[in-house]
N, C-alpha and C positions, 0 to 999 in steps of 0.2 A: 691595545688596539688590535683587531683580528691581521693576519697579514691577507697579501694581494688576492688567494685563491680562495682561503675561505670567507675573505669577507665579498666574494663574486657569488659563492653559493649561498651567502644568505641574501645579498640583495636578489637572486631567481627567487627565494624564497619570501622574503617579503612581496614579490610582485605577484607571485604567484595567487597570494591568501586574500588580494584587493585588487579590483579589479583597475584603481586608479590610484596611483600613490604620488604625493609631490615631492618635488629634487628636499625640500624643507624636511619635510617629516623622514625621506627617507637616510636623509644627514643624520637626522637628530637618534634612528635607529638604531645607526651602525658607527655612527659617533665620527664621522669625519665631517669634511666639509661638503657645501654642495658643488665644490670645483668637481673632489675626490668622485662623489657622484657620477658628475658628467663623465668623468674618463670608465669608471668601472659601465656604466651602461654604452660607453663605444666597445670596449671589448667585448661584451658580451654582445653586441652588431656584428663584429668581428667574425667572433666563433660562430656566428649563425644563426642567434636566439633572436626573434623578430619583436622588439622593444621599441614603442610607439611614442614620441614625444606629442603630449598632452594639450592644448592649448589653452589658456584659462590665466586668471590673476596671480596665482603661485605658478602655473606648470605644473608639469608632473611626466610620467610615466605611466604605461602599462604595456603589458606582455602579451602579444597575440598572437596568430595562431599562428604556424608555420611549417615547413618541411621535417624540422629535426624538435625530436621531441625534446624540452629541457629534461633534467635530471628529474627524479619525483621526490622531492621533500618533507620528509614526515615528521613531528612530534612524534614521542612514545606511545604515549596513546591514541594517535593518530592511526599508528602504525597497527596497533593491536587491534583498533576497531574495523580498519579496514579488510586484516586477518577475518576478524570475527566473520563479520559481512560477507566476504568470501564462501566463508564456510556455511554458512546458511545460506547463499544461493546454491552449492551446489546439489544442496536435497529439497530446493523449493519447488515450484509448481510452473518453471519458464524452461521448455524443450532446448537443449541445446545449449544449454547455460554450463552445466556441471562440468562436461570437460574444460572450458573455457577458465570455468572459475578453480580448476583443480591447477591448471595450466599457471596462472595470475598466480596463484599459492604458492607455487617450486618459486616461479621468479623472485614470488615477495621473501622466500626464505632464504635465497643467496644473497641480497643483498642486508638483511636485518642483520646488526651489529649483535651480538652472541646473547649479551643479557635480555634482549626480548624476541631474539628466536626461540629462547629456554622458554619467554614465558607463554609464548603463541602455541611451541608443542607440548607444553602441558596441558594447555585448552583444548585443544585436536585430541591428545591419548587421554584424556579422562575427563573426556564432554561424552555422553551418550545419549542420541535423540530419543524420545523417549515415543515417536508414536515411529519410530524408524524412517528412510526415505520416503518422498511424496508419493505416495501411490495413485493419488485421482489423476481424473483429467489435466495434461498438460497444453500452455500454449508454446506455437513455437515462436523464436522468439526473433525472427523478421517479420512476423504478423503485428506483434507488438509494435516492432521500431515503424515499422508502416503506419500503423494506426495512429501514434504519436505524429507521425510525420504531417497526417491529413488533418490531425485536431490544430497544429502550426501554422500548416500555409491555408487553413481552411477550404481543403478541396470537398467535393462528397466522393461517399464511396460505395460502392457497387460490391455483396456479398453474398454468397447463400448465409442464411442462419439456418439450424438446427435446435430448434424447440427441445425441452424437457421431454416432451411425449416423443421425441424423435420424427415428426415433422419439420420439411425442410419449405422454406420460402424464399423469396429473393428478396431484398432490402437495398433499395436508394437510400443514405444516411448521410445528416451532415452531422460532422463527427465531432463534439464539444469536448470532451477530456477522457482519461483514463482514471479507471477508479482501480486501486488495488488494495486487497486482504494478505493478510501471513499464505492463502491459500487459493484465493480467486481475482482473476485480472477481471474488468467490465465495461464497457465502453457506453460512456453518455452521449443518445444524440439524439437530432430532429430525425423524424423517421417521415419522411416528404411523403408515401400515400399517403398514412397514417392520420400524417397533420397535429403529429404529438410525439413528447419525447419518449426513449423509450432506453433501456436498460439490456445490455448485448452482453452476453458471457463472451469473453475473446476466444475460450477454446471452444468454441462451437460455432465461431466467424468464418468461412473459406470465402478470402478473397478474392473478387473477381473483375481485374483489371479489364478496361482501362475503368481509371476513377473520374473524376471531377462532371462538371464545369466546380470551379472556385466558389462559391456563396457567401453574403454577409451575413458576422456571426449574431446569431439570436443572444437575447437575455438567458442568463441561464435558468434550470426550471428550479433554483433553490441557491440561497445562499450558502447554506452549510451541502454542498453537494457529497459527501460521504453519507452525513446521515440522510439525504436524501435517497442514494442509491441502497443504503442497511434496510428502509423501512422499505424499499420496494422490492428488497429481494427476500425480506424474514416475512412480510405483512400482505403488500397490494397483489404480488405475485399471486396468493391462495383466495379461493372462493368462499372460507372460513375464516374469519378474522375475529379479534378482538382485543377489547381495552380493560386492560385489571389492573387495579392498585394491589401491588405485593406490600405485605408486610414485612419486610426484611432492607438494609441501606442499599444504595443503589449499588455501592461497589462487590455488596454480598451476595446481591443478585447478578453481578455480571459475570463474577466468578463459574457460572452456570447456566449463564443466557450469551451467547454468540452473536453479534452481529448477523448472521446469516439464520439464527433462527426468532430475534427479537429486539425492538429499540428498548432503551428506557432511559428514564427521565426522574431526575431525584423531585420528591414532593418535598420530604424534611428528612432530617437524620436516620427518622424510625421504618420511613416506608419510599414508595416509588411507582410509577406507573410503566406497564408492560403492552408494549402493543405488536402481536404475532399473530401469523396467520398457521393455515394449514390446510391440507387437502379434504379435511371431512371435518365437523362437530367433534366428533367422535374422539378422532385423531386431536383433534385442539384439547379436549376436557382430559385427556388423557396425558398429554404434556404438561398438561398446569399441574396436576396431581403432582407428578412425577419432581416436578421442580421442589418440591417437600415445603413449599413457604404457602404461609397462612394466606390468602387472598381475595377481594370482592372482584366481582363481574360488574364493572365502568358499564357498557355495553358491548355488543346489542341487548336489549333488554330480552330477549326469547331468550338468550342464551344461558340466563339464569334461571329460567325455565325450566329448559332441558339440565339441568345440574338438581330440579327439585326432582325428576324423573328418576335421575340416576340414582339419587339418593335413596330415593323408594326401592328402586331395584336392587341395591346392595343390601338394606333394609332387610327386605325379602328373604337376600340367601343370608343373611346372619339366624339362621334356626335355631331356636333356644332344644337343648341337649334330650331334652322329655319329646321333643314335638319330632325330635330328628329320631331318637328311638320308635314313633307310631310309624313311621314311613318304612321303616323296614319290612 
């Protein structure tokens, strides 16, 4: 049987990982009785942890939230994921993050027990990013807690945006969720001129307090709201679109098609459908190319067209060796 103290630090831990636990199950965890129970959760009343008695047919417990932080209790791998986590926010794409999260690191390394601080700094001395730290645009990162804040209590919000082209507008938004990438935050919402939803990069959001009235929240404009937000920022975004069946699996094409420049959609094993946009024809038939997979043009039907053009024109400069000697 654990004695008095650590069997305190694993009921913090057990209440910790659920967010309701009963005086029953949590007997049954730590192998005493549910008298033992009662007394270990008055001590830890005691010492200050703010532990909730439950009401319901078993009872229970839970731990909420309070002045004095509990202890943080990890698994091993708990521990090392959190390391990890750590360490890729502090080269990701949130202003303000990296000291913060360099900061959390020293902490998390004084208190890890020796054999997984060994194994966290071997991850840190022989991990190297391989595109180096984020160089794009950053948000900062009470723009974010803000904007979470107003998707919560459903307030609207009041912003300049900054367009692609570097035009700036004002936007009324009511603010449905955050969408985030490895490399881009985006904000879904009713855009009240507009009278439609619409897709906000957060680093090109400036806030412009005060916010609200409060609104009732809309349906949203998509069930899978991720791929909604992929096909509007690789597809609807460009005045050039289009739908091709690549001949290649769909995970062999993702390996080379990004979120940010294309959805797709597995058809069978062999092939897959591609739907991206882009600033010109031009630009579009030039990226398919480049993607090196065998592929038809789905629609728009012109677009197959202009692919017989081009053919012609490569056609053209292929000059047989006798015809390219008369030109001289």
């Amino acid at each position: 049987m654990l004695d008095t103290s650590a069997r305190l630090l694993r009921l913090l831990s057990l209440l910790q990982t659920h967010p309701d636990r009963s005086g029953g199950d949590l007997a049954r965890q730590l192998g005493v009785t549910p008298r033992t129970v009662r007394r270990d959760v008055e001590r830890l009343r005691e010492l200050g942890y703010p532990v909730h008695s439950v009401s319901g047919t078993a009872g229970g417990y839970r731990l909420g939230a309070g002045a004095r932080l509990p202890p943080l209790l990890l698994a091993d791998d708990e521990a090392v994921a959190v390391a990890v986590g750590l360490r890729g926010a502090s080269s990701g794409a949130v202003e303000g993050v990296r000291d913060a999260s360099e900061r959390a690191l020293a902490k998390l390394d004084q208190v890890l027990p020796d054999r997984l601080r060994r194994r966290v700094a071997a991850l840190n001395e022989f991990t190297v990013p391989l595109a180096g730290p984020h160089r794009g645009p950053t948000v900062e990162a009470d723009t974010l807690a803000e904007l979470a804040r107003a998707c919560r209590d459903h307030e609207r919000l009041r912003f300049r945006y900054e367009s692609h082209g570097g035009a700036s507008s004002r936007r009324l938004v009511e603010p449905h969720r955050l969408v985030t990438t490895h490399r881009r935050w985006y904000l879904v919402g009713w855009d009240t001129e507009r009278a439609d939803w619409r897709t906000f990069r957060a680093d090109r959001i400036t806030l412009t307090p005060p916010h609200g009235p409060r609104f009732e929240p809309r349906p949203a404009p998509a069930e899978d709201l991720a791929a909604w937000v992929a096909e509007g920022v690789s597809t609807r975004a460009y005045p050039a679109q289009a739908t091709v069946l690549l001949h290649a699996p769909a995970a062999v094409a993702a390996e080379r098609i990004s979120l940010a420049t294309g959805t797709l959609e597995a058809v069978d094993e062999h092939s897959c459908l591609l739907r991206t946009g882009a600033p010109s024809r031009e630009m579009l038939l030039v990226h398919l190319l480049l993607l090196d997979f065998d592929f038809e043009i789905r629609g728009p039907a012109d677009l197959a067209e202009q692919i017989g053009l081009l053919r012609d024109r490569l056609s053209r400069a292929l000059v047989p060796a006798d015809r390219a000697g008369e030109r001289r």
